[in-house]
C-alpha positions as CSV (number, residue, x, y, z in Angstrom):
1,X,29.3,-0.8,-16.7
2,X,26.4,1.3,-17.5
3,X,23.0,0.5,-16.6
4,X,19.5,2.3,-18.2
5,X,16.8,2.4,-16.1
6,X,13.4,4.7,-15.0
7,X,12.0,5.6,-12.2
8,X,10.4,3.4,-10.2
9,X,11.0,0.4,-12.7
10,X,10.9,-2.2,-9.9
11,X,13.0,-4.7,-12.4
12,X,15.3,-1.8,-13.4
13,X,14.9,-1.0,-9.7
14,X,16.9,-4.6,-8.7
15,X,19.1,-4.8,-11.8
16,X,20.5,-1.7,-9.9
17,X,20.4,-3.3,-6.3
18,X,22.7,-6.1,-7.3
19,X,25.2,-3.4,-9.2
20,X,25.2,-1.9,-5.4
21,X,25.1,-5.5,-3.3
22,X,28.2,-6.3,-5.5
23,X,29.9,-3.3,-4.8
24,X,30.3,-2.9,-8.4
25,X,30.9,0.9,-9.7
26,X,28.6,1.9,-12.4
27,X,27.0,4.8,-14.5
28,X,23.4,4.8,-13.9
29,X,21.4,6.5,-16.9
30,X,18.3,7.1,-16.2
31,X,15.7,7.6,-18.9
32,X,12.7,9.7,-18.5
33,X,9.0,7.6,-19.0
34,X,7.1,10.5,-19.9
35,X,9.2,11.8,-22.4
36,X,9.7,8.5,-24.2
37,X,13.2,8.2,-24.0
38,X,12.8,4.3,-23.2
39,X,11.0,4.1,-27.0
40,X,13.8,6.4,-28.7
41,X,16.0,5.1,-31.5
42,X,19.2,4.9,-29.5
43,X,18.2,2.9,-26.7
44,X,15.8,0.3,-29.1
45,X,19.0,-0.2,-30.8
46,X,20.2,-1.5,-27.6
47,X,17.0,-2.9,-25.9
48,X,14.8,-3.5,-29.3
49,X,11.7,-3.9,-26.6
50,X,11.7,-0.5,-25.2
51,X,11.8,-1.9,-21.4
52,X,14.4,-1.2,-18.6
53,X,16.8,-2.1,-17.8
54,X,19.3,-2.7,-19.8
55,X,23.1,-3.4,-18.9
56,X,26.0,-2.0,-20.8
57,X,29.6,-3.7,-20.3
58,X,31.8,-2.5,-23.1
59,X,30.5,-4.5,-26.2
60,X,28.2,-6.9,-24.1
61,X,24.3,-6.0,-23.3
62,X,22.5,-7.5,-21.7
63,X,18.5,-6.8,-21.0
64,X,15.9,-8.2,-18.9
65,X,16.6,-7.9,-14.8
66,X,17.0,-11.4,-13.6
67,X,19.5,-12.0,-16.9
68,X,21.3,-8.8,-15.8
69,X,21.9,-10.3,-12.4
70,X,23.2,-13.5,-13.6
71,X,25.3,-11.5,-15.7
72,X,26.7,-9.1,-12.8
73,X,27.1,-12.3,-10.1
74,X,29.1,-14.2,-12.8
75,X,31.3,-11.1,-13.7
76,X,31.1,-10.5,-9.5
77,X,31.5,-13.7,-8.2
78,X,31.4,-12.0,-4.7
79,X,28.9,-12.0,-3.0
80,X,27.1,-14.8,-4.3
81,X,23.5,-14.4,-5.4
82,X,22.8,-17.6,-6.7
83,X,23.8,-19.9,-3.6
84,X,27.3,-21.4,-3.8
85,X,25.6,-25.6,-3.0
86,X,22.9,-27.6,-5.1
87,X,20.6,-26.3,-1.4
88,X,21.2,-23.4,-1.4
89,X,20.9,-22.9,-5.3
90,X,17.6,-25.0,-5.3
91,X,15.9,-22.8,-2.8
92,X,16.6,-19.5,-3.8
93,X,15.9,-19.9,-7.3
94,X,12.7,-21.8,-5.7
95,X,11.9,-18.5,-3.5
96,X,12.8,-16.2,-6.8
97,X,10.4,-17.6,-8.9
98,X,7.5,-17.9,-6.4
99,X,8.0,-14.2,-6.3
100,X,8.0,-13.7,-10.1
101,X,5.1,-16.5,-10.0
102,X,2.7,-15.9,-7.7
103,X,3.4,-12.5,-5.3
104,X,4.8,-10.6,-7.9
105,X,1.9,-11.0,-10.2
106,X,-0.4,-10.3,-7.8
107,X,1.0,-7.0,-6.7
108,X,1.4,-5.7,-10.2
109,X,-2.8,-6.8,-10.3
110,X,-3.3,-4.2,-7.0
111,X,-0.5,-1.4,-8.2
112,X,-0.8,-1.0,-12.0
113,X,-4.0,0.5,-12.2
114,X,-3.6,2.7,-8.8
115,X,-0.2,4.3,-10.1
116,X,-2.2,5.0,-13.6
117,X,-4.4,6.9,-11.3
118,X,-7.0,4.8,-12.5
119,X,-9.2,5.0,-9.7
120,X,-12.1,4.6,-8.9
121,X,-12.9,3.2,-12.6
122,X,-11.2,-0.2,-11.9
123,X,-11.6,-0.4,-7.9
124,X,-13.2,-3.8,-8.7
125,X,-10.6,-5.2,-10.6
126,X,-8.5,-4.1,-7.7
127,X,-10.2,-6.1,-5.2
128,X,-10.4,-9.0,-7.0
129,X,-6.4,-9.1,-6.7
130,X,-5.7,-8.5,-3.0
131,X,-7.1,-11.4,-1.8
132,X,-4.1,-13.1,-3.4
133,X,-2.1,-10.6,-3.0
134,X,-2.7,-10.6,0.8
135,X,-2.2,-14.4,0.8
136,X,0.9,-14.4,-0.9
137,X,2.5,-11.6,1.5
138,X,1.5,-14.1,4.1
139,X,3.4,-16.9,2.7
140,X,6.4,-14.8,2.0
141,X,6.2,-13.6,5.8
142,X,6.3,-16.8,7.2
143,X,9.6,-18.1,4.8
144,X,11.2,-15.2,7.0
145,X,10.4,-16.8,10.4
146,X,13.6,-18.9,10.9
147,X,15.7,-17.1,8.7
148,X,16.6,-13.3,8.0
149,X,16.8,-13.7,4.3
150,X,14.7,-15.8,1.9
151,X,17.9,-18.3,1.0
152,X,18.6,-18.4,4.5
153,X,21.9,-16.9,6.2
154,X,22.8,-14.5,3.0
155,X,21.4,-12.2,1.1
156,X,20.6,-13.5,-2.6
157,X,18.6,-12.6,-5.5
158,X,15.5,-13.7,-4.1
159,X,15.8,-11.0,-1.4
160,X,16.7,-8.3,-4.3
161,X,13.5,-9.2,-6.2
162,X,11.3,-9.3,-2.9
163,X,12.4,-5.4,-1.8
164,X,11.3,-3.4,-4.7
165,X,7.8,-5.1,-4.4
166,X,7.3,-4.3,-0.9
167,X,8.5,-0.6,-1.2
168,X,6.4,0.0,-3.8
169,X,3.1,-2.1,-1.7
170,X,3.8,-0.1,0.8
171,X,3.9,3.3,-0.7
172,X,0.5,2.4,-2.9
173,X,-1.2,1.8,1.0
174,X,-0.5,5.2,1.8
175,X,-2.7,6.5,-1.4
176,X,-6.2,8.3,-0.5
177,X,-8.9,5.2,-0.5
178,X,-6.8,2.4,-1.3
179,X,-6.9,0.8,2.0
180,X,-10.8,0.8,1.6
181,X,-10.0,-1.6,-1.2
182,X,-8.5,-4.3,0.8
183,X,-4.8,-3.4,0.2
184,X,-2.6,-4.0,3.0
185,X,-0.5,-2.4,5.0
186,X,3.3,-4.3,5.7
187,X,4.0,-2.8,9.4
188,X,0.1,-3.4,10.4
189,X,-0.2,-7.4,9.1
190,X,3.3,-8.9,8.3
191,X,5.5,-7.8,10.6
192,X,8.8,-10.1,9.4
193,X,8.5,-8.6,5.8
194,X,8.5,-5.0,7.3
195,X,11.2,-6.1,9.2
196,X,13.3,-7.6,6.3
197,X,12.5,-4.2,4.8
198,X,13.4,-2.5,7.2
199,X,17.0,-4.5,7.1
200,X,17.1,-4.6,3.3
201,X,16.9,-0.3,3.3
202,X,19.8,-0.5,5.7
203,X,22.3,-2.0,3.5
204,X,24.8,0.2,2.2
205,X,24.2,2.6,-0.5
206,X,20.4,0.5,-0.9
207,X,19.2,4.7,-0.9
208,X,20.7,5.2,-4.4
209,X,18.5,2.9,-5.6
210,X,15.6,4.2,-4.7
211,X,13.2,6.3,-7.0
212,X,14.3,9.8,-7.6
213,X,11.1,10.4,-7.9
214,X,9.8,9.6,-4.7
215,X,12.6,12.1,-3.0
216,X,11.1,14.8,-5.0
């Protein structure tokens, strides 16, 4: 398989952590934002959007993360990411789409204009998104406070969707000023999400995913 992604993509970001939950071997090709490699002719022939990620398995591609993951865990059967009874299945996709729902909106409110460097010109419009974004971070810390994963006992998709969002809250609270606007900080207010990072970064080979940029 091949997968294209960019750096710090947080959906090409988990298209890749399932490849590595999976244990699945893979080329990674990573294309270069600045240099608009995600809009060239060759990869819109394969992704006719221009996003990441994109999946290549021999004549099959496949775009858009959480399709991606479907893909892998049907071609992977093991580990499952999708639960394995009606429960299990119910609540994960229930956890996975409160995330793409309700917290994941409301980071991408707080982080899009701060990694556009688009401060102090829309500190406003920042505010007026951690509020939720705080409440939501407090709901998803308490769905941790019987169980170490989101689906319970194992790790699923819902878990692979969460950990890109809180490594990329938690680097934005380290930025010059942004904690005067409300953001918050994992390790100071939710303290079973920093753990579950913590145990999420753990896993094997979890580092490969990680942006290359970030190591620079």
């Amino acid at each position: 398989m091949k997968l294209y992604w960019g750096s710090g993509s947080p959906f090409a970001w988990r298209a890749m952590l399932a490849l590595i939950v999976k244990g699945v071997e893979f080329e990674d090709q990573l294309l270069s934002f600045s240099e608009g490699e995600h809009k060239s002719a060759e990869y819109l022939a394969l992704a006719p959007r221009g996003q990441v990620p994109a999946l290549v398995d021999g004549d099959t591609v496949v775009t858009e993360s959480l399709a991606i993951i479907a893909y892998i865990d049907r071609k992977v059967p093991q580990p499952p990411l999708f639960g394995t009874t009606p429960t299990q299945a119910g609540r994960i996709a229930q956890r996975l789409y409160e995330h793409e729902n309700y917290l994941g909106k409301a980071a991408q409110g707080v982080m899009r204009p701060i990694f556009r460097n688009q401060l102090p010109e829309k500190a406003e419009e920042i505010r007026s998104h951690t509020g939720a974004l705080r409440d939501e971070l407090a709901t998803f810390d308490r769905m941790l406070e019987h169980d170490p994963w989101l689906g319970g006992e194992q790790l699923s998709v819902a878990d692979i969707a969460l950990y890109p969002t809180l490594c990329l809250i938690e680097r934005l609270s380290s930025r010059p000023g942004v904690a005067d606007l409300g953001v918050p900080a994992l390790d100071e207010d939710y303290a079973r999400l920093a753990d579950f990072k913590r145990r999420f970064s753990e896993l094997p080979g979890v580092e490969r995913a990680h942006p290359p940029h970030w190591k620079a």
